[in-house]
N, C-alpha and C positions, 0 to 999 in steps of 0.2 A: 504494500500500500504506500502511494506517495506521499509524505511527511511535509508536513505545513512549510518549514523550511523549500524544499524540494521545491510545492505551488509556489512560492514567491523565487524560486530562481529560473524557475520556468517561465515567469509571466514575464520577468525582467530580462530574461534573453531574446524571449519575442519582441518585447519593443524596443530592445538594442539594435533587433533589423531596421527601425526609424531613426534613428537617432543617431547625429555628426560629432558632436560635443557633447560629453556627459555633462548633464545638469546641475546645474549647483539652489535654484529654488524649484519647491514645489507652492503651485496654488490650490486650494481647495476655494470653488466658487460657488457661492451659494445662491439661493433664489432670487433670481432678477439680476443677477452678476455675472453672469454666462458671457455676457458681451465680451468681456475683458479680453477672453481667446481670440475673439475674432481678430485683435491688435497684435497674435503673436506670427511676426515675420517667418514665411521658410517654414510653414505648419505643416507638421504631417499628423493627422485627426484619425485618431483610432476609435470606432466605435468599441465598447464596452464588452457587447457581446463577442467580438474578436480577439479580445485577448483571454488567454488559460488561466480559468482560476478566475478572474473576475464576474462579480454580480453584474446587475442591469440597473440602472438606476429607474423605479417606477413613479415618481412626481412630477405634475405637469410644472413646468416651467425651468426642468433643468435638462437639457440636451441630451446628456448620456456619453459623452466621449472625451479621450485623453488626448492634450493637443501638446503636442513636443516641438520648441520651434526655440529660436531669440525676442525677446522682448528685453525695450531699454539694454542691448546690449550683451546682454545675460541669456546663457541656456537655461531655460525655464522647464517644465514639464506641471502640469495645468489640468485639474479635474472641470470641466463642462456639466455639474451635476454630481452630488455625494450618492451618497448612501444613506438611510435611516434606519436605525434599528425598529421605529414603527413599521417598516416598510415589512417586519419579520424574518430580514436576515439575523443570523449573530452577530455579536460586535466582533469575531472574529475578520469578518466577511466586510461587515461596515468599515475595519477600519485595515482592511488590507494593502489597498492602494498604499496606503503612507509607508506600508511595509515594504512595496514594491519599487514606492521613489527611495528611499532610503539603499534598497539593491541598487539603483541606478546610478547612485551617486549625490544625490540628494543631501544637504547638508542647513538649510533654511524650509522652514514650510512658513507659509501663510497660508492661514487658517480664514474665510468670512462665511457670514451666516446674516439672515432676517431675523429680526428677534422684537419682543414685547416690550418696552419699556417700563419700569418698576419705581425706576427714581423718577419723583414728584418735579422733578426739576429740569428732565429731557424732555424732550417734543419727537414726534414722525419726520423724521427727515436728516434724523441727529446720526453720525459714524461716532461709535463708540470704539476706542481703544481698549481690549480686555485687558485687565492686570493681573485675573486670577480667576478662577471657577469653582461654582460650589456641583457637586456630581451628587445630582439628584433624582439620577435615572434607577436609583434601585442595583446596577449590574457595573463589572466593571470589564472590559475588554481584557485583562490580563489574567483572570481568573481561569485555573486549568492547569495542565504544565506548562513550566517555563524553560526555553532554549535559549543557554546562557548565550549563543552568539547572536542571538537576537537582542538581547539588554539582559539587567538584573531582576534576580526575583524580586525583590522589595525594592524599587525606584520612588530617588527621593520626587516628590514633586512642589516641594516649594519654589520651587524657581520653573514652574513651566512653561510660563510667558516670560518669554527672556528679555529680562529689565534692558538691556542697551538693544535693542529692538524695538522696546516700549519708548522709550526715551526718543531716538530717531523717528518714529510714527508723530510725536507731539511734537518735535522741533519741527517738522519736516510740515505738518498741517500748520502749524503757523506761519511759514515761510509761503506758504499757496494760498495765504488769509483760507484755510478751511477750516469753519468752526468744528472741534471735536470733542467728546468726553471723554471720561476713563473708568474702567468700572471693571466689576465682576460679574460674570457673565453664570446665569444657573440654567444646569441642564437637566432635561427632563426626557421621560421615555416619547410622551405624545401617544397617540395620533390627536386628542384632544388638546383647546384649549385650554386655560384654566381657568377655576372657578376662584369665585371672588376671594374666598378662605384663606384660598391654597398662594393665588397671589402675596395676600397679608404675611402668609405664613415666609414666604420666601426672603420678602423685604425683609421682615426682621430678622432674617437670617444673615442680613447683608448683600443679597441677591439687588444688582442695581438693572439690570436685564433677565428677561428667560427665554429661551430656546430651545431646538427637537434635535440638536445635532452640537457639531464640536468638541463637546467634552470628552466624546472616544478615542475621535481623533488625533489631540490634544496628547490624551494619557498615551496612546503608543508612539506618538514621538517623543514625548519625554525617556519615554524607556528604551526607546533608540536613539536616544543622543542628540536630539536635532535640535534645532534652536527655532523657537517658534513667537508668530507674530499672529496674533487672534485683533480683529477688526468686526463688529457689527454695526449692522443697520438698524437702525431704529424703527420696523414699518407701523407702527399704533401704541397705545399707552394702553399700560395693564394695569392700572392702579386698582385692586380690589373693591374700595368703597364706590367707587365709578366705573367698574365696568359695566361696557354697554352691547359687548359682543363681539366676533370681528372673524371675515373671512377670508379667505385661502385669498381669493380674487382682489381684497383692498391691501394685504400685507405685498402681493406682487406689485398694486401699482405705487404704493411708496416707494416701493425698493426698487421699480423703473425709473422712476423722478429724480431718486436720488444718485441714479447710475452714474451719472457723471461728471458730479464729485467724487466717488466712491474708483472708478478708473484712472482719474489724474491724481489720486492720493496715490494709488495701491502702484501705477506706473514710477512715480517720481523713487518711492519709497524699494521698488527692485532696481533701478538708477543706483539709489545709492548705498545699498543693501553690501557686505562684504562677507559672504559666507565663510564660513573656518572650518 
């Protein structure tokens, strides 16, 4: 039987057939931020289903494909649509890809995602800089055996947003006059909303956003070494005492509105990004 090991050097051999330059960032592009690909020069676009080992991404508005190309410079490799563990994969599965850039050469990920806003003080329309995550989905992607030349069995994760990352993200949106926040960012299983309770409950937990994705992601690059850069969108306010409800349909069209802002930040910030 092929060993998890094995599927991720299998997947990363086949998309070696694409690829001139090993990569040094990966992006994870979430809902309504698909575009950013289309900006990657010299693309070679692997649908999903074509590569071994790889799921399908099933949510409307994310494309489904790996785009290996230059951007600002840099050999990039660029997810067109995640994964969800709502979607009923495992977080095996969800969070394989990051597994796969990391085979490739991979040494940066950016991480973005749509999410709820919690702090009283954000608006729809707001790029939040993540500082830190609360992992609120119940499950943790590393849970199972561990193959030490994948990472460590106990990976620290205080440091999983890599502070001179964060730092560059906020110098870097001031310098574009782009207004931004900073926060921590709570992850949740989904497919639902939340209710007004669960909202309250998060806030006081420190939760300054919520969202259905990243945090899996997040946790296995930390455990593979990568150095990581998490950015959300803000598409609607979750404030508990005022929620008023909100769909699949209005969180896409903040997150189209705010697309590009959300491009000339994430562009400037692989400009000047120096992976190690």
């Amino acid at each position: 039987m092929t060993t998890f090991v094995e599927k991720i050097k299998e997947s990363a051999a086949y998309l070696n057939t694409f690829i001139k330059e090993k990569p040094e960032i990966g992006l994870i592009l979430g809902s309504g931020l698909g575009e950013l690909a289309d900006e990657i020069e010299g693309a070679a676009k692997i649908p999903y289903e074509d590569i071994p080992n790889f799921p399908v991404s099933t949510v409307e508005g994310h494309a489904g494909q790996l785009v290996i190309g230059q951007l600002q410079g840099k050999t990039v490799v660029a997810m067109q649509g995640r994964f969800h563990y709502y979607e009923g994969y495992p977080l095996e599965q969800v969070t394989f890809p990051v597994r796969v850039m990391k085979e490739l050469g991979v040494q940066l990920l950016f991480v973005t995602n749509a999410c709820g806003g919690m702090n009283k003080s954000f608006q729809p329309g707001d790029l939040m800089i993540i500082t830190d995550h609360l992992n609120m989905t119940g499950v943790n992607p590393l849970i199972g055996p561990n193959a030490p030349e994948l990472g460590p069995r106990f990976p620290d994760m205080s440091q999983a947003y890599t502070k001179k990352y964060v730092d560059l993200a906020l110098e870097t949106a001031k310098s574009l006059e782009i207004k931004v926040q900073q926060g921590v960012y709570a992850g949740v299983s989904g497919p639902t909303y939340m209710t007004g309770a669960e909202l309250i409950m998060l806030r006081n937990l420190g939760g300054d956003v919520v969202g259905m994705s990243t945090v899996p992601e997040v946790i296995v690059a930390s455990h593979a070494g990568l150095d990581v850069l998490g950015i959300s969108c803000v598409t609607d306010m979750a404030i508990g005492e005022e929620i008023a409800g909100i769909t699949h349909e209005e969180v896409m069209e903040v997150a189209t509105r705010t697309k590009p802002l959300f491009i000339k930040l994430v562009k400037e910030l692989v400009a000047k990004a120096k992976p190690e």
